[in-house]
VMD Tcl script that builds the backbone (N, CA, C; Angstrom):
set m [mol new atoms 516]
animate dup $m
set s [atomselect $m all]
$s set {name element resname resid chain x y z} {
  {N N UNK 1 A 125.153 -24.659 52.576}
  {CA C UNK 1 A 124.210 -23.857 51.815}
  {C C UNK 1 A 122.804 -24.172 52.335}
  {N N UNK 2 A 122.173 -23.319 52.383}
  {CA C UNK 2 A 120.808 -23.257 52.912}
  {C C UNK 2 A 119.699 -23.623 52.017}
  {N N UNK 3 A 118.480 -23.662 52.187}
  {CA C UNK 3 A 117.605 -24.062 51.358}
  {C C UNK 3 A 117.370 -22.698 50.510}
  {N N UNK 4 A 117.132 -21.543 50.679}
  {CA C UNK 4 A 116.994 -20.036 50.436}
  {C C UNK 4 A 117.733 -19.896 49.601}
  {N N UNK 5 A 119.142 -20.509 49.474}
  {CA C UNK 5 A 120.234 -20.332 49.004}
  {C C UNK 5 A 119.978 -20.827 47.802}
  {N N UNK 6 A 120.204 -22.270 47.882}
  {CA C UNK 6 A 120.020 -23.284 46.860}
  {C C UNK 6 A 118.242 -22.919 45.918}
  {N N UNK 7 A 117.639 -22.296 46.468}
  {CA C UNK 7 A 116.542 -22.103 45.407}
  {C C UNK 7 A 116.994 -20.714 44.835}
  {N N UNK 8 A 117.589 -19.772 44.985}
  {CA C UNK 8 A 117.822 -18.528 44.650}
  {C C UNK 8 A 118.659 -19.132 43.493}
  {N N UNK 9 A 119.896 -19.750 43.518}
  {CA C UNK 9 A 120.650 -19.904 42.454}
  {C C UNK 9 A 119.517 -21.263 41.320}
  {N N UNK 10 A 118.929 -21.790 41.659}
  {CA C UNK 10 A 117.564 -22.242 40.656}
  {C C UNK 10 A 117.299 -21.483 40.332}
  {N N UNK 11 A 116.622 -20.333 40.930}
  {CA C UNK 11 A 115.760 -19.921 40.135}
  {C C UNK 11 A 116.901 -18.517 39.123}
  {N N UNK 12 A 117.965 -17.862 39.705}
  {CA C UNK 12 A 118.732 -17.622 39.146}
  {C C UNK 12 A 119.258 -18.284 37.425}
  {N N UNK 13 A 119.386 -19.552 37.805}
  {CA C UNK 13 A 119.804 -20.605 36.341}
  {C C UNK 13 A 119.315 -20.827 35.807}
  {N N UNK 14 A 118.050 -20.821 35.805}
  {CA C UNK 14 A 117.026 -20.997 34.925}
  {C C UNK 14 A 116.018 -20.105 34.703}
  {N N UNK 15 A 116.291 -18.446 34.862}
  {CA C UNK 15 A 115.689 -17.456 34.684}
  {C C UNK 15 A 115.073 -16.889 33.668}
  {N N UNK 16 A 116.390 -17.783 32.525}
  {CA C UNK 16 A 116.386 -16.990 30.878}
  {C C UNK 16 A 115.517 -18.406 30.200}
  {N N UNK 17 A 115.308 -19.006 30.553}
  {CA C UNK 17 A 114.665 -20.142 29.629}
  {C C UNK 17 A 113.159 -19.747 29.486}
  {N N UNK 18 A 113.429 -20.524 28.181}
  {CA C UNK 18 A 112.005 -19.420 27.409}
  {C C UNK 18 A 111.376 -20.623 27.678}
  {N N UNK 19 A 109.464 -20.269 27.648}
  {CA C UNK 19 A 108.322 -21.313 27.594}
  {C C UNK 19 A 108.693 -22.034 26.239}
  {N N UNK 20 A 108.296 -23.291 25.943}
  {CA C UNK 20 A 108.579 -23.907 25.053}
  {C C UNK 20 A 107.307 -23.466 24.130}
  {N N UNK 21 A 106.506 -23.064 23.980}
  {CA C UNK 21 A 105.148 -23.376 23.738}
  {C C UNK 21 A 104.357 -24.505 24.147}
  {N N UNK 22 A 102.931 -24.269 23.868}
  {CA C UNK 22 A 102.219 -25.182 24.430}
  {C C UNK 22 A 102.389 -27.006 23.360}
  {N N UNK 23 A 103.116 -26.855 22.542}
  {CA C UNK 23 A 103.215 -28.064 21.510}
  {C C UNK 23 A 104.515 -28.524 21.697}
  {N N UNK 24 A 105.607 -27.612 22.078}
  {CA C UNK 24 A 106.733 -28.148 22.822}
  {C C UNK 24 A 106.660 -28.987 24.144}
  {N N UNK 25 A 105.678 -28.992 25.189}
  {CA C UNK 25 A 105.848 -29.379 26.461}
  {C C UNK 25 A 106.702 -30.647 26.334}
  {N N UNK 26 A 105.593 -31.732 25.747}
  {CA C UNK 26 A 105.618 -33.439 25.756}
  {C C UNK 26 A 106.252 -33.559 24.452}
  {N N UNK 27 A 106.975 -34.825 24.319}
  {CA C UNK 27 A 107.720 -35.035 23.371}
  {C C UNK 27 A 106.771 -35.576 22.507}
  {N N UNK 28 A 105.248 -35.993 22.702}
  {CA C UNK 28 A 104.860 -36.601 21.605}
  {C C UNK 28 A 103.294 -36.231 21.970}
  {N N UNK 29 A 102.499 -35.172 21.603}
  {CA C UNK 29 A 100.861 -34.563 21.985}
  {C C UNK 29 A 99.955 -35.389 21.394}
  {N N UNK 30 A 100.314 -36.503 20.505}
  {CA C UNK 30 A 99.573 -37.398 20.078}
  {C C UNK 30 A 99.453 -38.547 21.310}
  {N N UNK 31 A 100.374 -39.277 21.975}
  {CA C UNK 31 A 100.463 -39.864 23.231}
  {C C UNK 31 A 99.552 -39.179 24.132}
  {N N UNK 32 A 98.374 -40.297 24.324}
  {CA C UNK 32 A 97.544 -39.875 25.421}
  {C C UNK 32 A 97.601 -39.443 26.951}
  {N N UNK 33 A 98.770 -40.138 27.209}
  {CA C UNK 33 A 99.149 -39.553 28.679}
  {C C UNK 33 A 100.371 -38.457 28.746}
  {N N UNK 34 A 100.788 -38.242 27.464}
  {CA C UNK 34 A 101.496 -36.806 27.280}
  {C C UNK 34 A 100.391 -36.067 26.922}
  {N N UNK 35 A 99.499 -36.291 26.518}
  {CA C UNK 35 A 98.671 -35.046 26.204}
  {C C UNK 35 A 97.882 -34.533 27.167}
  {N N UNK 36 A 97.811 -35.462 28.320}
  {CA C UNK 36 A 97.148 -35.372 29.696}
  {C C UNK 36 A 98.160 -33.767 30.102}
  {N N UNK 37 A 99.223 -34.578 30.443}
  {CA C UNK 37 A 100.333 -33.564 30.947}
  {C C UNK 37 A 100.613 -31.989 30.129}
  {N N UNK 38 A 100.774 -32.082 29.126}
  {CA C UNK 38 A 100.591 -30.976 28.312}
  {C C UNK 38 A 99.418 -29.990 28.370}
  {N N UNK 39 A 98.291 -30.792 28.530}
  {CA C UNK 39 A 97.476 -29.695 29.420}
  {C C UNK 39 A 97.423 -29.476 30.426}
  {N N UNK 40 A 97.736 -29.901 31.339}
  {CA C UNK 40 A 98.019 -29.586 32.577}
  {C C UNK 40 A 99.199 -28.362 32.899}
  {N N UNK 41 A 99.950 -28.736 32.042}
  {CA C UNK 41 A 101.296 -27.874 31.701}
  {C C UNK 41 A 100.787 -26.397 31.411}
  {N N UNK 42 A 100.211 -26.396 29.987}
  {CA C UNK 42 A 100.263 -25.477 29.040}
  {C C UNK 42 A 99.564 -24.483 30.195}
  {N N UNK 43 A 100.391 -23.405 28.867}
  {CA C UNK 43 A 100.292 -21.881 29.191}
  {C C UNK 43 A 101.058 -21.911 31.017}
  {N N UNK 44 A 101.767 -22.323 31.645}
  {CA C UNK 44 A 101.458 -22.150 32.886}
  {C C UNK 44 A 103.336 -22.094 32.836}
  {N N UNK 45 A 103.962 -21.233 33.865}
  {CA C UNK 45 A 105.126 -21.130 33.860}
  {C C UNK 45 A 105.531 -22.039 35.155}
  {N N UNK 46 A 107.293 -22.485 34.998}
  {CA C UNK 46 A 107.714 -23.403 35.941}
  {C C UNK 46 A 107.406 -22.971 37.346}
  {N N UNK 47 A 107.221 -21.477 37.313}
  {CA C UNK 47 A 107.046 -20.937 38.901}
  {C C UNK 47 A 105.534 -21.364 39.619}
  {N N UNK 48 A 104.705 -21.322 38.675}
  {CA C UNK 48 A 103.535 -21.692 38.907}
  {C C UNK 48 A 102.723 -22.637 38.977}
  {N N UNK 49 A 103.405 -23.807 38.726}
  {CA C UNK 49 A 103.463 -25.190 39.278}
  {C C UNK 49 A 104.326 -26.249 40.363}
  {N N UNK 50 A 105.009 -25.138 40.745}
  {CA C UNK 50 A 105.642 -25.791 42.642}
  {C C UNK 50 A 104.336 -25.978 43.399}
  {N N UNK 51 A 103.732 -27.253 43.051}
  {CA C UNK 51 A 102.600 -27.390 43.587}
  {C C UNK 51 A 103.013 -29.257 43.925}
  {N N UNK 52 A 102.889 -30.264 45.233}
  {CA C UNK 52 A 103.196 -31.115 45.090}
  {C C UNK 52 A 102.184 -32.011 44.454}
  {N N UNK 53 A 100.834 -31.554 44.431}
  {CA C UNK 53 A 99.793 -32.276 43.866}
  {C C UNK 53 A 99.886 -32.597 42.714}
  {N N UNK 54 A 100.529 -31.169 41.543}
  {CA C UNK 54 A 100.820 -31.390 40.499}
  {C C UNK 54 A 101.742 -32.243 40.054}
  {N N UNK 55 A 103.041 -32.175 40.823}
  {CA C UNK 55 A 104.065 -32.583 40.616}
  {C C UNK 55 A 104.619 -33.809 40.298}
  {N N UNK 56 A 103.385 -34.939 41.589}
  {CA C UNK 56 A 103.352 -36.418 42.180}
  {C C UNK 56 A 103.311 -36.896 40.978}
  {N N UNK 57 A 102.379 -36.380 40.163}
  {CA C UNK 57 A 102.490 -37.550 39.015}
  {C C UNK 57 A 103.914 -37.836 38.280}
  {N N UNK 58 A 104.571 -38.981 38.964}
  {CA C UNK 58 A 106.466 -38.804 38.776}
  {C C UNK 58 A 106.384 -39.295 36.885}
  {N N UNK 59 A 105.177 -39.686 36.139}
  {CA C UNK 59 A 105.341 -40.080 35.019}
  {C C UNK 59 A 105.360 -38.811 34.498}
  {N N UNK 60 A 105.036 -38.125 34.299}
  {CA C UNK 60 A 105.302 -36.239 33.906}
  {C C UNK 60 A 106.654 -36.503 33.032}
  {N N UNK 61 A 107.491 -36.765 34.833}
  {CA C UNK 61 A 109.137 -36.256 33.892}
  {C C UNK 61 A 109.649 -37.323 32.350}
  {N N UNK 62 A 109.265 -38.241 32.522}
  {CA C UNK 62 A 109.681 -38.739 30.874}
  {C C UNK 62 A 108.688 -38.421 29.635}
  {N N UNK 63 A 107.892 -37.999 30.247}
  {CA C UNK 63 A 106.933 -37.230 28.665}
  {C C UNK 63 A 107.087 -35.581 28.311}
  {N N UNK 64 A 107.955 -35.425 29.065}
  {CA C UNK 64 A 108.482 -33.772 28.626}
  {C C UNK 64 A 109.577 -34.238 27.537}
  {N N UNK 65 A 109.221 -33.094 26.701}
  {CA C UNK 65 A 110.470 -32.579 25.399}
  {C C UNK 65 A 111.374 -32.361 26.440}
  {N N UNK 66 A 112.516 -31.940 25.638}
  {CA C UNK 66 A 113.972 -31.727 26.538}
  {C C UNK 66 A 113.813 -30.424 26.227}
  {N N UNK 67 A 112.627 -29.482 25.570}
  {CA C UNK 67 A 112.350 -28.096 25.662}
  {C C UNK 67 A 111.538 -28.041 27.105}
  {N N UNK 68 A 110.507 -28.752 26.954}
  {CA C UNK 68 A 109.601 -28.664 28.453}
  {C C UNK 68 A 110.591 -29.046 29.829}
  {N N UNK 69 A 111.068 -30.264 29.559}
  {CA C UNK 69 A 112.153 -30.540 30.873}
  {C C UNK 69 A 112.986 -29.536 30.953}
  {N N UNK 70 A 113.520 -29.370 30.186}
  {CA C UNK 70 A 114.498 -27.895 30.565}
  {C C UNK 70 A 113.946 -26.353 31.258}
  {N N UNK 71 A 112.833 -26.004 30.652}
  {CA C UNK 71 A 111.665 -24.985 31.575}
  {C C UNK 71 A 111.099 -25.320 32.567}
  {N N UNK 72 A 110.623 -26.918 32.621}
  {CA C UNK 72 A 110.125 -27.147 34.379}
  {C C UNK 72 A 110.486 -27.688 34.940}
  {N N UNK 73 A 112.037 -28.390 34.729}
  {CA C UNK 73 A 113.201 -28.955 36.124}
  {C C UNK 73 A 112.747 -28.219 37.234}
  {N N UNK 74 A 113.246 -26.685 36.765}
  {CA C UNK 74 A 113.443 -25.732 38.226}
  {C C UNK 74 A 112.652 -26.005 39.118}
  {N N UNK 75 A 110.753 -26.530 38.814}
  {CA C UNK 75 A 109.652 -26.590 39.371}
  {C C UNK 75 A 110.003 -27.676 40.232}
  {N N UNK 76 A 110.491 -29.185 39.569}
  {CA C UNK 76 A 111.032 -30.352 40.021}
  {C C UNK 76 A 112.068 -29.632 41.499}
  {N N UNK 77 A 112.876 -29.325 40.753}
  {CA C UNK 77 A 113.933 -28.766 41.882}
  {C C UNK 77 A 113.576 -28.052 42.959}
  {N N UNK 78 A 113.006 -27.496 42.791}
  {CA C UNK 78 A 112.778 -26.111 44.342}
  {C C UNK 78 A 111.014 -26.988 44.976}
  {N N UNK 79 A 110.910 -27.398 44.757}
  {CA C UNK 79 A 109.514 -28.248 45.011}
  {C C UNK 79 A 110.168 -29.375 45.582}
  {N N UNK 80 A 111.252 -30.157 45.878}
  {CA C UNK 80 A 111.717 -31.051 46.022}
  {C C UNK 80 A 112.440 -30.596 47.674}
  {N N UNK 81 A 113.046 -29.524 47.570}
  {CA C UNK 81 A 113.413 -28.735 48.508}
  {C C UNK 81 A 112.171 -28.293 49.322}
  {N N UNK 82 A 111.508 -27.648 49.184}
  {CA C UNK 82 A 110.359 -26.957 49.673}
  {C C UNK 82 A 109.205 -28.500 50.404}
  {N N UNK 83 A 109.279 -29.332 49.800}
  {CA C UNK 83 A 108.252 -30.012 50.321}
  {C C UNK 83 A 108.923 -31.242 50.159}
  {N N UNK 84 A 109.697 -31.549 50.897}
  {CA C UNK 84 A 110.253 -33.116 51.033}
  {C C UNK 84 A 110.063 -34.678 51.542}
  {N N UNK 85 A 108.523 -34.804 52.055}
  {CA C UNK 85 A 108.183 -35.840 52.267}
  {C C UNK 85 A 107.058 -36.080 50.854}
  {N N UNK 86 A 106.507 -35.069 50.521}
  {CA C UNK 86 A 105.707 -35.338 48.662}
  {C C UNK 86 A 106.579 -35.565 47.648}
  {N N UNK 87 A 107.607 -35.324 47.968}
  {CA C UNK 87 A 108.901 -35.529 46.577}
  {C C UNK 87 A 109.358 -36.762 46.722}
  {N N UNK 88 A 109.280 -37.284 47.724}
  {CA C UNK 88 A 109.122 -38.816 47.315}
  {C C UNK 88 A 108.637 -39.434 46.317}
  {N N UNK 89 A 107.204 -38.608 46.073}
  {CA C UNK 89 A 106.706 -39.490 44.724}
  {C C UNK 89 A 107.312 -39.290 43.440}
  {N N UNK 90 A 108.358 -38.040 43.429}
  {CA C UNK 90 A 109.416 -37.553 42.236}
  {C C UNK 90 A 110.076 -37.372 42.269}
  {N N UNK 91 A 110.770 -37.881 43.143}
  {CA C UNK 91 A 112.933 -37.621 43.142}
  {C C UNK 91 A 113.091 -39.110 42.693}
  {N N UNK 92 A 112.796 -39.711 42.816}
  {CA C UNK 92 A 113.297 -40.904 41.989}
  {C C UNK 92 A 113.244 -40.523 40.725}
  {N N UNK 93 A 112.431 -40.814 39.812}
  {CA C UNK 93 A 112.544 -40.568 38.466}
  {C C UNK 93 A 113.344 -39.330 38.196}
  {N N UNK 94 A 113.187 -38.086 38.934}
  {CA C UNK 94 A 113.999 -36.894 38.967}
  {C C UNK 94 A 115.265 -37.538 38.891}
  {N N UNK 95 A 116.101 -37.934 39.847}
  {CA C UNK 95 A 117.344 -38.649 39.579}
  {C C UNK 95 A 117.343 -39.274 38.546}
  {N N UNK 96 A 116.528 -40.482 38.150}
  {CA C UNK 96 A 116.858 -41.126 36.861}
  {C C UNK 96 A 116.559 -40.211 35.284}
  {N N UNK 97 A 116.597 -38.949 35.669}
  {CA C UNK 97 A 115.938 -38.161 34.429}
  {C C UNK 97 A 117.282 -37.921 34.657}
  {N N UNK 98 A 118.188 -37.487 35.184}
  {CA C UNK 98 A 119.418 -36.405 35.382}
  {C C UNK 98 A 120.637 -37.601 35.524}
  {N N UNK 99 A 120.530 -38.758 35.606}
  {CA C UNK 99 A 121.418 -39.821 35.875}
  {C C UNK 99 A 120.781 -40.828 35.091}
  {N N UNK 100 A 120.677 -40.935 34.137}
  {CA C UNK 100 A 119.376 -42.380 33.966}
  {C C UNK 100 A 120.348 -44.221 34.048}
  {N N UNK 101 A 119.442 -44.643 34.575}
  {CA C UNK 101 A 119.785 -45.870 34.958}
  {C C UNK 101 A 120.646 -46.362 33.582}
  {N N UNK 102 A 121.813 -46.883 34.012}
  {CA C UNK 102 A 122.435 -47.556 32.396}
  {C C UNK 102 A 122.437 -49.079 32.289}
  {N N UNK 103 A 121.731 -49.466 33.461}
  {CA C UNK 103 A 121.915 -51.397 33.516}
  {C C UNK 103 A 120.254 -51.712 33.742}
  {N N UNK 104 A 119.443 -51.954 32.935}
  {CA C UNK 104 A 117.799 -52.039 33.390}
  {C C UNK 104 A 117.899 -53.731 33.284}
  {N N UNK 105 A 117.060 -53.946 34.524}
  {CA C UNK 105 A 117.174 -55.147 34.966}
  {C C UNK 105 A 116.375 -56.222 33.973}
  {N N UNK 106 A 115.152 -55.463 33.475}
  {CA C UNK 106 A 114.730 -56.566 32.423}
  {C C UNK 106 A 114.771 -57.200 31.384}
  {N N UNK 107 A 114.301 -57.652 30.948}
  {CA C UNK 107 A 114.494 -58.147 29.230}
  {C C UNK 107 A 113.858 -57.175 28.251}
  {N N UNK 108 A 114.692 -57.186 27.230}
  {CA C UNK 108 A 114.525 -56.103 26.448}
  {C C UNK 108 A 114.686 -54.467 26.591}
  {N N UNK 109 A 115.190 -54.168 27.964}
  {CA C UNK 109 A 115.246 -52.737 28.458}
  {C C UNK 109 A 116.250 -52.387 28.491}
  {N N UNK 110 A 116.993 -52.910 26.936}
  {CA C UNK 110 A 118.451 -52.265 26.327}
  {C C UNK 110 A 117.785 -50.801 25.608}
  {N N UNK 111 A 116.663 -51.131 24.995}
  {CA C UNK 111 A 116.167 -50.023 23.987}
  {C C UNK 111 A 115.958 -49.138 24.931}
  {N N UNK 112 A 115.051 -49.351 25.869}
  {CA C UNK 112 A 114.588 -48.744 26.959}
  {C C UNK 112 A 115.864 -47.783 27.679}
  {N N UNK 113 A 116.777 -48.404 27.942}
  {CA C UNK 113 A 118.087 -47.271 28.197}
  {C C UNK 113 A 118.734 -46.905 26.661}
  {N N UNK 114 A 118.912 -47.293 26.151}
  {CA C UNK 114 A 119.466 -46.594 24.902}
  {C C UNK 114 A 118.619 -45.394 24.270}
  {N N UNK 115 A 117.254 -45.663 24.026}
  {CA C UNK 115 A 116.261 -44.379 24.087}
  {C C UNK 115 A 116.967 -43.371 25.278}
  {N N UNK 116 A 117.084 -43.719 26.573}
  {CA C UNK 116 A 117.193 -42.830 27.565}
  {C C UNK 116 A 118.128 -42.388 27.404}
  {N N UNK 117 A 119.314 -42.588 27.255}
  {CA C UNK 117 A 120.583 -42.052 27.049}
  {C C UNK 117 A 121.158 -41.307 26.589}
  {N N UNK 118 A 120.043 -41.667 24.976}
  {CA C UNK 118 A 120.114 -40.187 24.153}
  {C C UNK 118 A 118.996 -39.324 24.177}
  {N N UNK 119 A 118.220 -39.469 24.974}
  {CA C UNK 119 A 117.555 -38.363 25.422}
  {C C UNK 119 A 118.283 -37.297 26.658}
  {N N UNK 120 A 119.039 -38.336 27.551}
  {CA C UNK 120 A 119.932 -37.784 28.547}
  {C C UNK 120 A 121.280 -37.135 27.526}
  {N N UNK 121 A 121.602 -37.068 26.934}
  {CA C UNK 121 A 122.851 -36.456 26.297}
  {C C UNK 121 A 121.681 -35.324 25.558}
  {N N UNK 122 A 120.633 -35.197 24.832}
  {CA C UNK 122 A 120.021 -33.749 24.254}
  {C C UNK 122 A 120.140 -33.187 25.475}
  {N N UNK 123 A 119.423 -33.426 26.746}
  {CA C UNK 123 A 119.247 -32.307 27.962}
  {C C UNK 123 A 120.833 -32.062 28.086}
  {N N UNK 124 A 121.820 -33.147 28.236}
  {CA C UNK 124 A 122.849 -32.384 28.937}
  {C C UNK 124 A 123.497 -31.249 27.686}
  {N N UNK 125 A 123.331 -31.539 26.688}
  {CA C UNK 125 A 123.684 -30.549 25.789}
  {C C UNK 125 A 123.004 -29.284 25.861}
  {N N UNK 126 A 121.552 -29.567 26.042}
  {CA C UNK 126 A 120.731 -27.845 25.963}
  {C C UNK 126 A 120.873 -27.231 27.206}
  {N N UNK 127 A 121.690 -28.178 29.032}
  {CA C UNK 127 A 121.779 -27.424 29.624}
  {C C UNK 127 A 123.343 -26.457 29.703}
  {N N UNK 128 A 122.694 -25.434 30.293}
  {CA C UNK 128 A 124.096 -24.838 29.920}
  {C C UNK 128 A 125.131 -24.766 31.418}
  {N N UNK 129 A 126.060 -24.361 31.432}
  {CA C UNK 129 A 127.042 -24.846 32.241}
  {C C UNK 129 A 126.582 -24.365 34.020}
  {N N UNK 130 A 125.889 -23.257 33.743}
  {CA C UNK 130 A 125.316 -22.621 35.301}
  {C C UNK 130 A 124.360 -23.351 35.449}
  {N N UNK 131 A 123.529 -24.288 34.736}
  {CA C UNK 131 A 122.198 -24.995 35.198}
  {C C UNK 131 A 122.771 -26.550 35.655}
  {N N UNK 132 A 123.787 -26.501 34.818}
  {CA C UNK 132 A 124.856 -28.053 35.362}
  {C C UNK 132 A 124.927 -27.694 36.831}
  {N N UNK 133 A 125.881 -26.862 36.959}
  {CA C UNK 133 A 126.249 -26.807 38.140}
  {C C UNK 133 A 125.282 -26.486 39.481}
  {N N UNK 134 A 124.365 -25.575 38.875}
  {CA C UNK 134 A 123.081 -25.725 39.800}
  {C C UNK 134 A 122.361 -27.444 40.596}
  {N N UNK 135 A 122.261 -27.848 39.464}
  {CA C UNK 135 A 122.154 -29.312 39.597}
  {C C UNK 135 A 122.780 -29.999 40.673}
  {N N UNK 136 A 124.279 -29.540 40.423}
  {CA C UNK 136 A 125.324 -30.683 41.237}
  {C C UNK 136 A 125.136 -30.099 43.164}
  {N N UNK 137 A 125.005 -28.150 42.764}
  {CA C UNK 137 A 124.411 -27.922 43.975}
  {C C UNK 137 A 123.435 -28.975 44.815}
  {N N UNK 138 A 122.249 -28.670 43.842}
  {CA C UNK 138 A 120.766 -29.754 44.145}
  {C C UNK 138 A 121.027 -31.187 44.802}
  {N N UNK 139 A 121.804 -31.893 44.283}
  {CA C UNK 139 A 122.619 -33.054 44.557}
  {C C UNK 139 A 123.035 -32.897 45.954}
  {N N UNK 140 A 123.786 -32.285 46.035}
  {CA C UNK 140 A 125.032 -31.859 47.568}
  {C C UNK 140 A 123.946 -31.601 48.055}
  {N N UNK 141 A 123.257 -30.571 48.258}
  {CA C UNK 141 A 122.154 -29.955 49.062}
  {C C UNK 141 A 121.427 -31.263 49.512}
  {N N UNK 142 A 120.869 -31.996 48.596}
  {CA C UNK 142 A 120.317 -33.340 49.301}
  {C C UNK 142 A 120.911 -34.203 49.895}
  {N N UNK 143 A 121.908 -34.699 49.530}
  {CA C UNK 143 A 122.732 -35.686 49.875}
  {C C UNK 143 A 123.095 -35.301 51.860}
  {N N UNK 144 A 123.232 -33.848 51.903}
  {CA C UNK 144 A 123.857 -32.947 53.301}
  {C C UNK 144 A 121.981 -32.981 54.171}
  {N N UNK 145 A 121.314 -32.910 53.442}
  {CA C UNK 145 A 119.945 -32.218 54.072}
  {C C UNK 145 A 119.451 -33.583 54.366}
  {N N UNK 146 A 119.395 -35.026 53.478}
  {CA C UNK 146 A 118.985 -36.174 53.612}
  {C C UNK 146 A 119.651 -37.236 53.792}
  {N N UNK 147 A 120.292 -37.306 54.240}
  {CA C UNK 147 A 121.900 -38.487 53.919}
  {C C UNK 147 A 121.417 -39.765 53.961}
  {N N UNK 148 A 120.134 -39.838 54.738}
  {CA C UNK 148 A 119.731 -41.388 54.557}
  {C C UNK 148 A 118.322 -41.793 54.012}
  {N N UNK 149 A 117.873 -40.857 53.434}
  {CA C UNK 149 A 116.368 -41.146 52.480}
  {C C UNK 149 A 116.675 -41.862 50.884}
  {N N UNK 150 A 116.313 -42.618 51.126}
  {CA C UNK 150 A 115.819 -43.770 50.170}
  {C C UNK 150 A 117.035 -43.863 49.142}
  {N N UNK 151 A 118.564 -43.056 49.290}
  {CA C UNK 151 A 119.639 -43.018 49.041}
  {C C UNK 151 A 120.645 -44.725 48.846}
  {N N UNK 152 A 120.078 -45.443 49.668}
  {CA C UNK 152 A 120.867 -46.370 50.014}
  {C C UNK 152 A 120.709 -47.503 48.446}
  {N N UNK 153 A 121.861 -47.847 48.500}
  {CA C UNK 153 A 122.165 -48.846 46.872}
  {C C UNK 153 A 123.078 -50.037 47.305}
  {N N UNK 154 A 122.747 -51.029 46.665}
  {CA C UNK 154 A 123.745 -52.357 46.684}
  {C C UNK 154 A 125.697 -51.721 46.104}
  {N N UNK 155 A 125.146 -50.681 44.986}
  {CA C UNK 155 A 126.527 -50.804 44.403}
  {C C UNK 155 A 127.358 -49.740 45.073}
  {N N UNK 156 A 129.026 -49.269 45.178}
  {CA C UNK 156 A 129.519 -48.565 45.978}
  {C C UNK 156 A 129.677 -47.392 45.199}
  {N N UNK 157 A 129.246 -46.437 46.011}
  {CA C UNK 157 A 129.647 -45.947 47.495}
  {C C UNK 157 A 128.388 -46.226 48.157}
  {N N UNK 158 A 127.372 -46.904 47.588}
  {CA C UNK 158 A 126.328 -47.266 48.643}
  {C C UNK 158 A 125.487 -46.163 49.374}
  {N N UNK 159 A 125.506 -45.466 48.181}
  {CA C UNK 159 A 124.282 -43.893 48.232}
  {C C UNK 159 A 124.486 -43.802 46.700}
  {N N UNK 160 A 122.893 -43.966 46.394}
  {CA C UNK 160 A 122.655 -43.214 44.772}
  {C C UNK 160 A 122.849 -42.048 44.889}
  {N N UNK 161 A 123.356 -40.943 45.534}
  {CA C UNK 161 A 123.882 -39.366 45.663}
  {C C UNK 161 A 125.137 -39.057 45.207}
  {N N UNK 162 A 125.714 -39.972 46.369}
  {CA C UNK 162 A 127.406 -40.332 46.513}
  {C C UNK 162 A 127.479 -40.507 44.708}
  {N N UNK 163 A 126.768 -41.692 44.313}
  {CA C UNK 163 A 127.101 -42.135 43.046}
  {C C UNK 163 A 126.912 -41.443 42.007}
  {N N UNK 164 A 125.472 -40.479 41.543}
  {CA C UNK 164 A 125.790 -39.602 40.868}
  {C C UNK 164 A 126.353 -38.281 40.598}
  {N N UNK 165 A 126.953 -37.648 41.804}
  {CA C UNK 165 A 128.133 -36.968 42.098}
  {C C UNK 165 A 129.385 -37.082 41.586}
  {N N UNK 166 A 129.635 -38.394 42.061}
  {CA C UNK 166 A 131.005 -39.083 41.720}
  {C C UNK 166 A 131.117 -39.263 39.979}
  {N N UNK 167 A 130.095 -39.598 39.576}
  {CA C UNK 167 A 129.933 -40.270 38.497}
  {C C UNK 167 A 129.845 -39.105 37.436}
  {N N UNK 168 A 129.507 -38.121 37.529}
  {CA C UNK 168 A 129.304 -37.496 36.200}
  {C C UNK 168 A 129.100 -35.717 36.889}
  {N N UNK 169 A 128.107 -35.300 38.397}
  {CA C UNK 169 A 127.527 -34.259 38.367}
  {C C UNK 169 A 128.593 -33.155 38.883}
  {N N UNK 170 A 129.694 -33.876 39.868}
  {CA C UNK 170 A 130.851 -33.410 40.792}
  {C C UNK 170 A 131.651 -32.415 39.679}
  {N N UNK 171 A 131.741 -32.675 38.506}
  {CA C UNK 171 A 132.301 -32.277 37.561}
  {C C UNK 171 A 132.017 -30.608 37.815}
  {N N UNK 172 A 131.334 -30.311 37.800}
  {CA C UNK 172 A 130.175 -28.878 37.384}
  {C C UNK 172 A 129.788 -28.021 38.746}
}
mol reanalyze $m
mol bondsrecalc $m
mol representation Tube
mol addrep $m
């Protein structure tokens, strides 16, 4: 699958998703650095922020509602494709938004994944089965287009790609 390809069925899957409003973006507009983002956001549709300048700021993706993440993945996604040495600064967290880490190495960052987890089970619930599978596209598409960018992991199969494929996205 081609890059043309793989953004057509993005933007295909996520065609019907409505703007959240401008009070939906961030999960919390009282939080000062969600409220940063929320304006930055507001009024502005996912198409119109495939911008990598915008994008870099990789703290964005955990201060979106799972209304806002769900309307500006696509932006994440086809921006990731489109400009792949700036998505460095957001495919990591991108992955851990769509896979989130379940073993955090520090102390006390049980809450820290347990918060995440069930924030990761609302998105996988509000996405619907063509935006799943879009996803797992997104996945393959990288994994085939990048096989050795910043992929590599201690645990097996020894690609964080390989692993969230295997693990949950292969499904879809």
């Amino acid at each position: 699958m081609n890059s043309q390809e793989i953004k057509r069925f993005i933007e295909e899957a996520f065609a019907d998703v409505a703007y959240p409003g401008d009070d939906l973006i961030v999960y919390s507009p009282a939080n000062w650095e969600a409220a940063e983002y929320r304006a930055e956001f507001a009024g502005k549709h996912w198409r119109d922020v495939i911008d990598p300048a915008l994008l870099q700021r990789r703290t964005a993706l955990p201060m979106f509602s799972i209304e806002g993440l769900r309307f500006y993945l696509p932006a994440y996604l086809i921006a990731t494709i489109d400009f792949p040495a700036e998505a460095a600064e957001w495919t990591g967290p991108l992955i851990r938004t769509l896979y989130p880490d379940c073993d955090p190495p520090w102390v006390g960052g049980e809450k820290v994944r347990d918060f995440a987890m069930q924030e990761w089970d609302r998105l996988m619930r509000a996405l619907t089965a063509q935006q799943k599978h879009v996803i797992r596209l997104f996945f393959e598409y990288l994994l085939a287009t990048e096989p050795d960018w910043q992929w590599l992991i201690s645990a097996p199969p020894g690609n964080l790609l390989s692993l969230v494929l295997a693990n949950y996205w292969a499904q879809f």
